[in-house]
FIPAVO-495728 format. One record per residue (C-alpha): residue number from 0; x, y, z. Coordinates in nm, 2 decimals, always signed. Layout:
% residues N
n NUM; px X; py Y; pz Z
...
% end
This chain:
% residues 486
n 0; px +2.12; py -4.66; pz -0.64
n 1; px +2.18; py -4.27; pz -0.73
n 2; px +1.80; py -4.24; pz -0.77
n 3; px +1.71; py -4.41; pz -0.42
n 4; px +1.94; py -4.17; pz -0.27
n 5; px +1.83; py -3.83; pz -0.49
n 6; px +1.45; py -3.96; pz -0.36
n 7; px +1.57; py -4.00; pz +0.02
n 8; px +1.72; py -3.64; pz -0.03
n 9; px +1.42; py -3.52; pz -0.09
n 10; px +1.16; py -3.70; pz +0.17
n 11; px +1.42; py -3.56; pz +0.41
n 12; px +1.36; py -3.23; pz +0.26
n 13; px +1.02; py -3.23; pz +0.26
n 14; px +0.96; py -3.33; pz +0.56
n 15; px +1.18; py -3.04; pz +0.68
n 16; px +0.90; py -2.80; pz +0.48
n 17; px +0.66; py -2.93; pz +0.62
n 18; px +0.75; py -2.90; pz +0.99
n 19; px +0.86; py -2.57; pz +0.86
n 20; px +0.57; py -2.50; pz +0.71
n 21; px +0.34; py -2.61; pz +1.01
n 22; px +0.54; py -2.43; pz +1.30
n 23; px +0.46; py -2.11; pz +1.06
n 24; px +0.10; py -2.16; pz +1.06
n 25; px +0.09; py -2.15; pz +1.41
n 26; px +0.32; py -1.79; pz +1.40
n 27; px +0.00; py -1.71; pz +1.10
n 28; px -0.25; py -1.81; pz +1.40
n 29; px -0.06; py -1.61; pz +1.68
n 30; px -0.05; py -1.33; pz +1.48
n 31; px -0.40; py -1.30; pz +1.39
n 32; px -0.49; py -1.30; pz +1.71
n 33; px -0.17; py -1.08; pz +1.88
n 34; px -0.13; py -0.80; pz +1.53
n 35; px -0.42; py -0.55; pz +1.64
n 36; px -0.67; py -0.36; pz +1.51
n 37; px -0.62; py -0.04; pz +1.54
n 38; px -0.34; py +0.00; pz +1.26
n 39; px -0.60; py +0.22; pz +1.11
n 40; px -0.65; py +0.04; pz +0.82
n 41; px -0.88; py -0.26; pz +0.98
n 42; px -1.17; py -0.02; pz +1.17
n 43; px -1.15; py +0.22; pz +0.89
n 44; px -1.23; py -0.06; pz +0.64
n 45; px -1.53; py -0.19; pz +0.91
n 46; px -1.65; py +0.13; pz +0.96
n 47; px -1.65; py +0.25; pz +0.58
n 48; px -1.85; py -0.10; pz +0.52
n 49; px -2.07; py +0.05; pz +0.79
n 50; px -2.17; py +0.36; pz +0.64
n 51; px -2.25; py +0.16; pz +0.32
n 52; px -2.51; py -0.03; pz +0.50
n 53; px -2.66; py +0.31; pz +0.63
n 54; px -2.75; py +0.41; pz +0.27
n 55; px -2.44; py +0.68; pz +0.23
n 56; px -2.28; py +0.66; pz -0.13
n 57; px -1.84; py +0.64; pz -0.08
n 58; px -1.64; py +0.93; pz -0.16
n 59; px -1.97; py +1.16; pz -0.23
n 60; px -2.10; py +1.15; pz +0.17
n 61; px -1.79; py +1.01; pz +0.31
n 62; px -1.41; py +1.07; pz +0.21
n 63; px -1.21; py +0.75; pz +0.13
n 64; px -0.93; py +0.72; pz -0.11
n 65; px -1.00; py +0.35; pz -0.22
n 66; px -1.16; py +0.16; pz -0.43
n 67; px -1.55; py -0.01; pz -0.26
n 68; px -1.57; py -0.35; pz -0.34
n 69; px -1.46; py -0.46; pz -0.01
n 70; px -1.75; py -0.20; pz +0.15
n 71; px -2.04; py -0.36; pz +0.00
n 72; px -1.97; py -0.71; pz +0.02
n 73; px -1.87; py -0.68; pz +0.41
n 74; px -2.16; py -0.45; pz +0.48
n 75; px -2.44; py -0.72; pz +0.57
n 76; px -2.15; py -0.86; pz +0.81
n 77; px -2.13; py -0.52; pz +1.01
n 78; px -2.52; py -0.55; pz +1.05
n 79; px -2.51; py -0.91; pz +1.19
n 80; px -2.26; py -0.79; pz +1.41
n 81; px -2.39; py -0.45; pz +1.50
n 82; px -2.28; py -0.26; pz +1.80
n 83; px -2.06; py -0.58; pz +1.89
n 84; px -1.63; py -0.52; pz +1.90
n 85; px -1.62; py -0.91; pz +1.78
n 86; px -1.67; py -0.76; pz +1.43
n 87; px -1.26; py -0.71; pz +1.41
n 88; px -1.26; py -1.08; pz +1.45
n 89; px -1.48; py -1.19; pz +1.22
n 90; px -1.34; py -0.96; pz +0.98
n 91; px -1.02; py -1.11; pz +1.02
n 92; px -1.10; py -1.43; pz +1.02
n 93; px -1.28; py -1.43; pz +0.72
n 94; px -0.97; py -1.24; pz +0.57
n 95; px -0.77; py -1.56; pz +0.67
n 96; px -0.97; py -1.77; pz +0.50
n 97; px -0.93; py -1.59; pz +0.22
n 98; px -0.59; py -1.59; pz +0.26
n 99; px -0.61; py -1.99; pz +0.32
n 100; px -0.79; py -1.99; pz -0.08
n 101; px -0.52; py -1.75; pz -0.19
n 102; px -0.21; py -2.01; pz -0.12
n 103; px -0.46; py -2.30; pz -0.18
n 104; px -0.49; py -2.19; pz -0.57
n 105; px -0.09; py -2.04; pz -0.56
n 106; px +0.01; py -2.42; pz -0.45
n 107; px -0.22; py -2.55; pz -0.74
n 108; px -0.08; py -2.30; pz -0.98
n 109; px +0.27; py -2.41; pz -0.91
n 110; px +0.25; py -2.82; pz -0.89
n 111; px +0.03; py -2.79; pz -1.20
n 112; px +0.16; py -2.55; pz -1.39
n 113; px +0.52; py -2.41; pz -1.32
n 114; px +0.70; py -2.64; pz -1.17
n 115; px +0.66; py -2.94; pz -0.89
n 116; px +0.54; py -3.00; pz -0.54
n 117; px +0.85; py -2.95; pz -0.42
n 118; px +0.94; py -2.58; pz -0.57
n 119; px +0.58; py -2.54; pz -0.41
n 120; px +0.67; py -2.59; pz -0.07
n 121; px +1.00; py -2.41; pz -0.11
n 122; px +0.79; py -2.13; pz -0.27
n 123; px +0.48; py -2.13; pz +0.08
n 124; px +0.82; py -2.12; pz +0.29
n 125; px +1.00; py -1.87; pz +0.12
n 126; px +0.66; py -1.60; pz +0.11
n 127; px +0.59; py -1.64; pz +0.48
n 128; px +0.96; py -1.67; pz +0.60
n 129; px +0.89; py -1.26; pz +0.53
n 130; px +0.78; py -1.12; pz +0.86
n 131; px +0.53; py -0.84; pz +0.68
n 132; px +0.37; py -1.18; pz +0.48
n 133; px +0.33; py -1.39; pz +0.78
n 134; px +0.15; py -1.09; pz +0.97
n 135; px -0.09; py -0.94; pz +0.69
n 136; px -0.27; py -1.26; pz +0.61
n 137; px -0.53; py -1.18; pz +0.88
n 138; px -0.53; py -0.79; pz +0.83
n 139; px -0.91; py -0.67; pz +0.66
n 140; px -0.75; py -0.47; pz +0.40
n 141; px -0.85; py -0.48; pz +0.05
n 142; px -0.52; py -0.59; pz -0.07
n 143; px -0.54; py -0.93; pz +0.05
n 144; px -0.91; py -0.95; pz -0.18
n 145; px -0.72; py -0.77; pz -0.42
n 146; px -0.47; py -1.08; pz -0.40
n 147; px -0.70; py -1.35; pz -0.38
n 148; px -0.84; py -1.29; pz -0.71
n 149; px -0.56; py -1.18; pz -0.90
n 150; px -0.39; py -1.56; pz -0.78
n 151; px -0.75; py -1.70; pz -0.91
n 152; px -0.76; py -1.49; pz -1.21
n 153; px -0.37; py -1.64; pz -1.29
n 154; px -0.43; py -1.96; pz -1.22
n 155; px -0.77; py -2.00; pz -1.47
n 156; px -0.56; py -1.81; pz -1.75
n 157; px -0.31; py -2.12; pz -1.74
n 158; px -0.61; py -2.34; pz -1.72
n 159; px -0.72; py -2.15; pz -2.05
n 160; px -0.39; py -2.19; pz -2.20
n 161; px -0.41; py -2.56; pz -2.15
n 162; px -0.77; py -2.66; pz -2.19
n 163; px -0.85; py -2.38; pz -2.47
n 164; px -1.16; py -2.37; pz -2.28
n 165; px -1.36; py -2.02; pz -2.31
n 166; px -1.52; py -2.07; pz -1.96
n 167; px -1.17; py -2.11; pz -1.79
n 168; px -1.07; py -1.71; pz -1.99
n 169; px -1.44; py -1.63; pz -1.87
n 170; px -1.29; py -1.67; pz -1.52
n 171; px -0.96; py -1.59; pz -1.51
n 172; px -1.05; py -1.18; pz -1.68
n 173; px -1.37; py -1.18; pz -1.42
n 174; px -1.12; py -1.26; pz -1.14
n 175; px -0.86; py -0.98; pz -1.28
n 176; px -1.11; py -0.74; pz -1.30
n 177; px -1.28; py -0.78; pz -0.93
n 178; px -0.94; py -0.80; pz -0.81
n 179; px -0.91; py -0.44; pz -0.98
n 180; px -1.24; py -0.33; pz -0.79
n 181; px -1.09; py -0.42; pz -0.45
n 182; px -0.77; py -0.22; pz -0.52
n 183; px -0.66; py -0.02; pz -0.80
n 184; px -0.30; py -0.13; pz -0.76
n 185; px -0.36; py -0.48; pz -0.97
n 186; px -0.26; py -0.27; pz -1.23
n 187; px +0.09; py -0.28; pz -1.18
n 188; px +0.04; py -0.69; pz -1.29
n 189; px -0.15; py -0.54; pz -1.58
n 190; px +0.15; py -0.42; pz -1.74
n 191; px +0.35; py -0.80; pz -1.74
n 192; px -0.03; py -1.01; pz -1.84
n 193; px -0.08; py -0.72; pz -2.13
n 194; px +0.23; py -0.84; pz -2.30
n 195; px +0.23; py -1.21; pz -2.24
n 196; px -0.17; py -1.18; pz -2.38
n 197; px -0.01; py -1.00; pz -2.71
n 198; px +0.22; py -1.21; pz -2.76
n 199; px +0.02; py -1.56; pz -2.68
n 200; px -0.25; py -1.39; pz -2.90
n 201; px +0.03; py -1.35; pz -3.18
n 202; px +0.11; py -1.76; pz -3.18
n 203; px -0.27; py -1.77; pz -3.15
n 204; px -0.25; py -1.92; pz -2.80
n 205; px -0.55; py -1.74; pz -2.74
n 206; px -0.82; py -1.64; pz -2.95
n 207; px -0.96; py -1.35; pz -3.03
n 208; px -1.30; py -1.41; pz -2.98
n 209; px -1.24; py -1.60; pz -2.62
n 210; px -1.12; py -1.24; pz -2.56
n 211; px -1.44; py -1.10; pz -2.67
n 212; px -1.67; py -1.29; pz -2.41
n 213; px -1.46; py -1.27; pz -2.16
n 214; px -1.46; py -0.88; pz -2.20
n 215; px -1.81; py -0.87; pz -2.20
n 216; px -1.86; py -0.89; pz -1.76
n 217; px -1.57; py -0.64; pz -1.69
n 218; px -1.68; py -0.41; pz -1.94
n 219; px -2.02; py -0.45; pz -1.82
n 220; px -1.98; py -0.41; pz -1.50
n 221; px -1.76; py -0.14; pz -1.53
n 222; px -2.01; py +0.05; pz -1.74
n 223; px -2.25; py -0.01; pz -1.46
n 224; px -2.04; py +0.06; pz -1.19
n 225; px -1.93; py +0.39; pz -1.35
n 226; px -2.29; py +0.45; pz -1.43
n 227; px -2.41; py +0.43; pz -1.10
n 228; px -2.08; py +0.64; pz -0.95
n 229; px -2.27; py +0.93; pz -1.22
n 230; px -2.64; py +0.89; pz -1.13
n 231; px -2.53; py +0.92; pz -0.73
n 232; px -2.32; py +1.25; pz -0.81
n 233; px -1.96; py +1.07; pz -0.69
n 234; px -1.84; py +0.98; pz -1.07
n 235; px -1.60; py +1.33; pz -1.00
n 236; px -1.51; py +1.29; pz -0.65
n 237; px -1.41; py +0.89; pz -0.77
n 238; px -1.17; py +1.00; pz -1.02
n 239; px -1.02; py +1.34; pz -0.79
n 240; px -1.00; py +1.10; pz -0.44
n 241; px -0.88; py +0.75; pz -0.62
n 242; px -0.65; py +0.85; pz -0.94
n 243; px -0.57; py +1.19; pz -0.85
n 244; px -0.48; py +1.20; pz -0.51
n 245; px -0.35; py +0.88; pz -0.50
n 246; px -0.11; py +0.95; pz -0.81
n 247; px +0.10; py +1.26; pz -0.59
n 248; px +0.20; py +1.00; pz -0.33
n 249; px +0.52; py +0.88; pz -0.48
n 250; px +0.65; py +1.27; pz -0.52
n 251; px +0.49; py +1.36; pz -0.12
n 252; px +0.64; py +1.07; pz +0.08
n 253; px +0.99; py +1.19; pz -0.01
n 254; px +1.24; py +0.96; pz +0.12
n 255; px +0.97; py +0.73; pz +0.28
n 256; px +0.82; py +0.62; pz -0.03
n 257; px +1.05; py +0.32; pz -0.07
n 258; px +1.02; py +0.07; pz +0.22
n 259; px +1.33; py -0.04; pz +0.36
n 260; px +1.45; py -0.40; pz +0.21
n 261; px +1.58; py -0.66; pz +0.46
n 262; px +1.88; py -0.87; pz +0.39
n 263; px +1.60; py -1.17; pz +0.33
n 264; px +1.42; py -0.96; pz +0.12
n 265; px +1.74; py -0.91; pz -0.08
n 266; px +1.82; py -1.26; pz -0.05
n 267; px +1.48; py -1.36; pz -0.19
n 268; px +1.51; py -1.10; pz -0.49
n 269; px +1.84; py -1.21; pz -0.55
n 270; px +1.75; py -1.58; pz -0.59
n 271; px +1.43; py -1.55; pz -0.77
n 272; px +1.71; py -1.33; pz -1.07
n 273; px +1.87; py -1.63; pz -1.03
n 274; px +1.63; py -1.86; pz -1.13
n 275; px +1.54; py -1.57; pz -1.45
n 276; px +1.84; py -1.63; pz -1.56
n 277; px +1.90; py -2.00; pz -1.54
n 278; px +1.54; py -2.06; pz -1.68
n 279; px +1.37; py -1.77; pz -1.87
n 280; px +1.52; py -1.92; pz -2.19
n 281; px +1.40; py -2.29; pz -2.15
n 282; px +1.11; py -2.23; pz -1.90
n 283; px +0.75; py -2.31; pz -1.97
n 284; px +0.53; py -2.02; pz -2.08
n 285; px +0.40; py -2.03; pz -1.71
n 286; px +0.75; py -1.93; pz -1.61
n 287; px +0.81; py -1.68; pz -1.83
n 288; px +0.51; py -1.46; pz -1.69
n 289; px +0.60; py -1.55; pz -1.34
n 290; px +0.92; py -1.40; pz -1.48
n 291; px +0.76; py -1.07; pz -1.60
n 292; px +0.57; py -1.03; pz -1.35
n 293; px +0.84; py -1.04; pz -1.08
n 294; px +1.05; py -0.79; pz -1.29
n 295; px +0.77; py -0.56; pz -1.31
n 296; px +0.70; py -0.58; pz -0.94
n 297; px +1.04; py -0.50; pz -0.83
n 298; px +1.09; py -0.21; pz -1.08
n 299; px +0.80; py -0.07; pz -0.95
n 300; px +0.81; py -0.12; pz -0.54
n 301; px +1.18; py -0.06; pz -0.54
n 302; px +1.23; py +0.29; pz -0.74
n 303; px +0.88; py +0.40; pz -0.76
n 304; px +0.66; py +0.37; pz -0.46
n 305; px +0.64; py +0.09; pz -0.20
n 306; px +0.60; py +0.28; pz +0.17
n 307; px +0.43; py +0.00; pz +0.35
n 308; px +0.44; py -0.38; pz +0.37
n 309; px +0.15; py -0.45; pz +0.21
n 310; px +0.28; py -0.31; pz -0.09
n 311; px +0.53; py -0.61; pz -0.06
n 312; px +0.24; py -0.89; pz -0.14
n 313; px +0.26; py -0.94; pz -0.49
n 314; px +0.67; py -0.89; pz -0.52
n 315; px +0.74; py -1.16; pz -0.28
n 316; px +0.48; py -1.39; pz -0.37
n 317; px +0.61; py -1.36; pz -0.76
n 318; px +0.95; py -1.40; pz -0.63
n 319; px +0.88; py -1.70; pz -0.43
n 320; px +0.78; py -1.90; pz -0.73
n 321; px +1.09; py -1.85; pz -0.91
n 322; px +1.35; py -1.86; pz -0.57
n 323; px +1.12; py -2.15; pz -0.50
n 324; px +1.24; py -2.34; pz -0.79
n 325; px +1.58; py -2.25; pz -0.77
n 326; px +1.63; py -2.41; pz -0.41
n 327; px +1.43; py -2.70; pz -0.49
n 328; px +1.69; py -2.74; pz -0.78
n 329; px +1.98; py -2.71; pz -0.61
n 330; px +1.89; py -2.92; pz -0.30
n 331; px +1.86; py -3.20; pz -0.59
n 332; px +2.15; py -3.16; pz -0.72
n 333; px +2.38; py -3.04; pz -0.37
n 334; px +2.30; py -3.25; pz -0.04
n 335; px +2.50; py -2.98; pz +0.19
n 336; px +2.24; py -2.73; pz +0.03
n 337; px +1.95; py -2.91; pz +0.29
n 338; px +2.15; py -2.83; pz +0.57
n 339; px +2.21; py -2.47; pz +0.48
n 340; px +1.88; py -2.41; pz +0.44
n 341; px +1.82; py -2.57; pz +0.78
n 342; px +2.01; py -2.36; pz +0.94
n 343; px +1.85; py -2.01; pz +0.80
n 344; px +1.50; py -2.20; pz +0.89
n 345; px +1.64; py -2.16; pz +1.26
n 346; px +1.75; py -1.82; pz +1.20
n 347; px +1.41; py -1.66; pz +1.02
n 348; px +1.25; py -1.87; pz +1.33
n 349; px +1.42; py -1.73; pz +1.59
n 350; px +1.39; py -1.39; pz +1.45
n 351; px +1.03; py -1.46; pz +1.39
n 352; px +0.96; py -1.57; pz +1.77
n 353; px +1.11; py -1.24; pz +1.90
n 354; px +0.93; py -1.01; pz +1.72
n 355; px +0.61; py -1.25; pz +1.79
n 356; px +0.74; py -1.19; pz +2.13
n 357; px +0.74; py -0.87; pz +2.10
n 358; px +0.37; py -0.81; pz +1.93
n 359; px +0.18; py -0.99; pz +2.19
n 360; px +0.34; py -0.83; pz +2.47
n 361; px +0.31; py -0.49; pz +2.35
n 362; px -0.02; py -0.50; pz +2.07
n 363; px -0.23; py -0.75; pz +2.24
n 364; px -0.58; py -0.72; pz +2.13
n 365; px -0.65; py -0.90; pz +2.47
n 366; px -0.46; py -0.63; pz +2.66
n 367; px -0.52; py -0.34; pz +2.50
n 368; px -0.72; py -0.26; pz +2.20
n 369; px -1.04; py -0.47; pz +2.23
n 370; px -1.11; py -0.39; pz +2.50
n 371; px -1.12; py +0.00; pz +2.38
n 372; px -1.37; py -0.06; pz +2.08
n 373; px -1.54; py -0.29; pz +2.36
n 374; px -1.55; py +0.03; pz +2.60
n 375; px -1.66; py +0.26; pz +2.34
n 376; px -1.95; py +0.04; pz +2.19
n 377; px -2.06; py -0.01; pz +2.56
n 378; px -2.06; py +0.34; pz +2.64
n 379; px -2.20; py +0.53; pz +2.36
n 380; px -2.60; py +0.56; pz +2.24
n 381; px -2.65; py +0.48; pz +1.87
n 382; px -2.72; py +0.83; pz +1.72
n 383; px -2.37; py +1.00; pz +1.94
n 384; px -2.04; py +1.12; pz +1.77
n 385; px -1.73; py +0.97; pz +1.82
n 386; px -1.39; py +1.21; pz +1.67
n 387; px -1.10; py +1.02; pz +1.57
n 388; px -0.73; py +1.16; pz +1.65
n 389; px -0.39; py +1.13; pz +1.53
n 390; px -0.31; py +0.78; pz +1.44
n 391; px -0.62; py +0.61; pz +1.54
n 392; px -0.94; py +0.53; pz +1.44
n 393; px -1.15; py +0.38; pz +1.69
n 394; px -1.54; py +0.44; pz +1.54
n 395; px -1.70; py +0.09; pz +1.44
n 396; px -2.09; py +0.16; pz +1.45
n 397; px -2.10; py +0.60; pz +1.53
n 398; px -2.14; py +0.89; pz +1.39
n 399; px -1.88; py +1.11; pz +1.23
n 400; px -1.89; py +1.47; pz +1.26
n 401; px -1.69; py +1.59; pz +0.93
n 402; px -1.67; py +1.42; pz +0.57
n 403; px -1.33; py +1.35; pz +0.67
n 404; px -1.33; py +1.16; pz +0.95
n 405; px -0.93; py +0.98; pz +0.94
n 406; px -0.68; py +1.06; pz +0.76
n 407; px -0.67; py +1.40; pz +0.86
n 408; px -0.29; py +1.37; pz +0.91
n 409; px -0.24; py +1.25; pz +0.50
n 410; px -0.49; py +1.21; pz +0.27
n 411; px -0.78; py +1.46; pz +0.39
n 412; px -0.51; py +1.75; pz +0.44
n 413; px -0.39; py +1.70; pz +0.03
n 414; px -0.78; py +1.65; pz -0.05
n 415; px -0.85; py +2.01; pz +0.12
n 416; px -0.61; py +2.19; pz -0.01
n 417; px -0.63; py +2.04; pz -0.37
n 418; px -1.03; py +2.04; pz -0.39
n 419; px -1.16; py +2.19; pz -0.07
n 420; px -1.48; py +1.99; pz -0.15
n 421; px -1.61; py +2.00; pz +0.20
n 422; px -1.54; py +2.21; pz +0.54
n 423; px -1.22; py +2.17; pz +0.73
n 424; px -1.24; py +1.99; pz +1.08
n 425; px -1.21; py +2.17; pz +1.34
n 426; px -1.17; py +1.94; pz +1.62
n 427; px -1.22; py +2.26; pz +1.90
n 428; px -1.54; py +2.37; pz +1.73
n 429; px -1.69; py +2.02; pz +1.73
n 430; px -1.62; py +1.95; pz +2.10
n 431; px -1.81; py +2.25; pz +2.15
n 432; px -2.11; py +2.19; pz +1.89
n 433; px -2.17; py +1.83; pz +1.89
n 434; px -1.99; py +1.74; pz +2.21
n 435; px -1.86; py +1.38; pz +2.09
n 436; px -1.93; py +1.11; pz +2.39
n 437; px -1.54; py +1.01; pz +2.33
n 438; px -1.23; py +1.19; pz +2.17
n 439; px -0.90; py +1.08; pz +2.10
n 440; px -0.69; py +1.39; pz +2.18
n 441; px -0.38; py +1.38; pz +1.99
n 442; px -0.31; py +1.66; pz +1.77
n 443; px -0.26; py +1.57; pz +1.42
n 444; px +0.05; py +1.65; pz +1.28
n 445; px +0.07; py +1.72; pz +0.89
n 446; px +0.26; py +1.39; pz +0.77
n 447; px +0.36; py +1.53; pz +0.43
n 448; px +0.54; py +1.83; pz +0.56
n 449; px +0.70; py +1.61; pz +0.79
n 450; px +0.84; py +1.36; pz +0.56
n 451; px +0.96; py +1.70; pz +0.32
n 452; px +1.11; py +1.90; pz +0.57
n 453; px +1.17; py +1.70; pz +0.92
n 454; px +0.97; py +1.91; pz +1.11
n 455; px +0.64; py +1.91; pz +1.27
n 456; px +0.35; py +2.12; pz +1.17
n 457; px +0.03; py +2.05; pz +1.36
n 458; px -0.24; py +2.09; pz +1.09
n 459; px -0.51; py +2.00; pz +1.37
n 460; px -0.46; py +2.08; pz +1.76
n 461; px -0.71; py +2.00; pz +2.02
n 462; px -0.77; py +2.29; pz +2.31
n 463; px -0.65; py +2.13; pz +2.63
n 464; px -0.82; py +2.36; pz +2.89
n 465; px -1.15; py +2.32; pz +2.67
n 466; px -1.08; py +1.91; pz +2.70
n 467; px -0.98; py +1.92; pz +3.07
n 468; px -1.34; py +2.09; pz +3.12
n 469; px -1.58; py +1.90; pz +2.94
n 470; px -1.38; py +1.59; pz +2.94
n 471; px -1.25; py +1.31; pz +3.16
n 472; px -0.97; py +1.08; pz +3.09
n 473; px -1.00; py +0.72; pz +3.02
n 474; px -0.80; py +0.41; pz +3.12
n 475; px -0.68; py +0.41; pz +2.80
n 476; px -0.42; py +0.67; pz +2.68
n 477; px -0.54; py +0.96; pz +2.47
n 478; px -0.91; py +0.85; pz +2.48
n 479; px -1.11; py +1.11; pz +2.68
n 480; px -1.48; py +1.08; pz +2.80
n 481; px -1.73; py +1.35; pz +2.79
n 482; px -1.83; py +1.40; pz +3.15
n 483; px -2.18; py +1.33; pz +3.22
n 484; px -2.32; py +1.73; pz +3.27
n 485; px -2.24; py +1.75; pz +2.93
% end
């Protein structure tokens, strides 16, 4: 009788997740549609893969600060598509399919592995309850690749660990190490899978020479990957815009280098501890990483450098396996507990809807930004300049002027004053000289200073009477059109 009622518990339950589950997919739909484009991040990415296609080698004929992975496999894609603004759609939907594979294998890991199909679905509800989750599954940024394989690289080193199979640890350090050459911030994970591999190769869990072939494709490609960054004169400029740039962020954003937590973040961190404690102990070996990997994550995102959501991924989805658990356990074992978690399943819902609300009123790619890359592309020869502004990046298919061509608020402001490895823009000069067929004129402030010392410091300022005369606004703000006796 006890056990008819614990199993009618749970069908209720998960059939709860489930509804809960499906209304979020349609929020994961919306948002792909409503999020944008111009965040920076997604034209930048289209545009870098661009350039690839053109021939021009990253870093040494155009700045970037991340790692190229994502550039040459996307680059055929922005030819099939040339000249065409439906590029920012397929580029996010082929990021959401990704996405799709990503929870496909973190579901698999969990019901085989860690714990049970329920903790599962508690786990998929719990990582896109968080509004920066639910909205970067369709963003084309390098860390949702990044996350894909590092979820693919997990899952076939538990295979490994259970089948003893080579092929499986073949896989899984392949996975870890293409998830490294979409974005160099796997390594944080590095630290936690370092010391569970020590300690699994101690109690001969894994053998030494499974570690040996599976070596043999990362170091491999590494050595041809750094081999070719050498022979194309960019080995240097690698090392100076990736590691060494990149490394000063957490002392230059000040007191924006920790994203703000909200309470269900805190909730979330607070119930995956929870679950540590209750289970480190007794847990499966699959746990215990989980475990040391979640640790790892927060340490590092919440005292050393987390400044924007997408920094988030790995923390919550780390913690969701273990909070996952925890409320799958104690809906078991506590009817009421259903109902509570009902009723915060309305709340994250409603909250949800308004900022959805919100998004599609206000970022509609519909209303607004499309139609800009749409009126750019339509309006602009092949072999014409385009000049980026503060805050936007609106060149898919054109012609930059300067080696740094965004950024020029952040990144390319550090990069000239640290290595001064190419000329400073000058957005007044270029107007002048190469007369760019549009402009987006919004000075750019110096972002650094600003987070240091509160105070604005325009690093790059646009000439309004020279504008006004050889330029025409647009119907879209800031973007100015070069008047045709020009």
């Amino acid at each position: 009788m006890i056990n008819k009622k614990i199993n009618l518990s749970n069908n209720i339950t998960e059939k709860v997740l489930l509804v809960y589950l499906v209304i979020l997919a349609f929020f994961i739909l919306g948002t792909a549609i409503y999020s944008g484009v111009l965040i920076l991040d997604d034209v930048e990415h289209i545009h870098a893969s661009w350039l690839v296609w053109q021939g021009k080698i990253p870093y040494r004929d155009f700045f970037e600060h991340h790692h190229a992975l994502l550039w040459y496999l996307f680059a055929p894609i922005t030819a099939v598509f040339y000249n065409q603004a439906i590029i920012v759609y397929v580029a996010k939907f082929l990021t959401l399919i990704v996405s799709v594979l990503t929870f496909y294998y973190f579901y698999k890991i969990m019901v085989k592995f860690v714990t049970d199909r329920m903790s599962a679905l508690f786990a998929l509800g719990i990582y896109f309850s968080n509004w920066p989750a639910l909205i970067g599954v369709s963003q084309f940024r390098p860390d949702n690749y990044m996350l894909f394989m590092q979820i693919l690289g997990i899952y076939y080193f538990f295979e490994y660990l259970e089948t003893q199979k080579r092929r499986n640890l073949v896989i899984s350090f392949g996975a870890f190490f293409l998830a490294f050459m979409f974005l160099q911030k796997i390594l944080y994970f590095f630290l936690p899978m370092g010391l569970a591999g020590l300690y699994l190769l101690y109690k001969h869990k894994v053998l030494w020479t499974d570690v040996f072939w599976a070596c043999l494709f990362p170091l491999a490609a590494a050595f041809f990957y750094l081999g070719y960054l050498y022979f194309t004169g960019s080995l240097k400029v690698y090392y100076e815009l990736n590691w060494l740039i990149n490394m000063l962020h957490p002392k230059l954003y000040y007191d924006k280098k920790i994203l703000f937590f909200s309470w269900y973040i805190w909730l979330q961190v607070a119930l995956a501890f929870v679950s540590v404690v209750l289970w480190f102990a007794k847990g499966n070996i699959y746990f215990k990483i989980f475990s040391l990997f979640f640790a790892v994550e927060f340490i590092f995102k919440k005292f050393v450098f987390c400044p924007y959501p997408q920094y988030l991924m790995p923390l919550l989805m780390a913690g969701a396996v273990l909070s996952g658990k925890l409320l799958a356990y104690l809906t078991e074992c506590k009817k009421y507990v259903v109902w509570i978690i009902v009723v915060l399943m309305e709340i994250l819902l409603v909250d949800m809807y308004s900022k959805y609300r919100v998004m599609a009123n206000n970022r509609s790619l519909l209303g607004y930004e499309y139609p800009l890359l749409k009126y750019v592309l339509d309006h602009t020869k092949e072999d014409e300049y385009l000049l980026n502004g503060y805050g936007k990046v609106f060149n898919l298919y054109r012609r930059n002027i300067y080696y740094y061509w965004f950024s020029l608020e952040r990144v390319g402001v550090l990069d000239k004053e640290l290595f001064d490895r190419a000329d400073e823009p000058d957005l007044n000069e270029a107007i002048k000289t190469y007369h760019p067929r549009f402009i987006y004129m919004k000075d750019y402030y110096d972002d650094f200073y600003l987070m240091k010392n509160k105070k604005v410091k325009i690093v790059h300022e646009f000439d309004k009477t020279l504008v006004e005369k050889m330029y025409k606004p647009t119907e879209f703000e800031y973007l100015y059109e070069l008047k045709e006796r020009y």
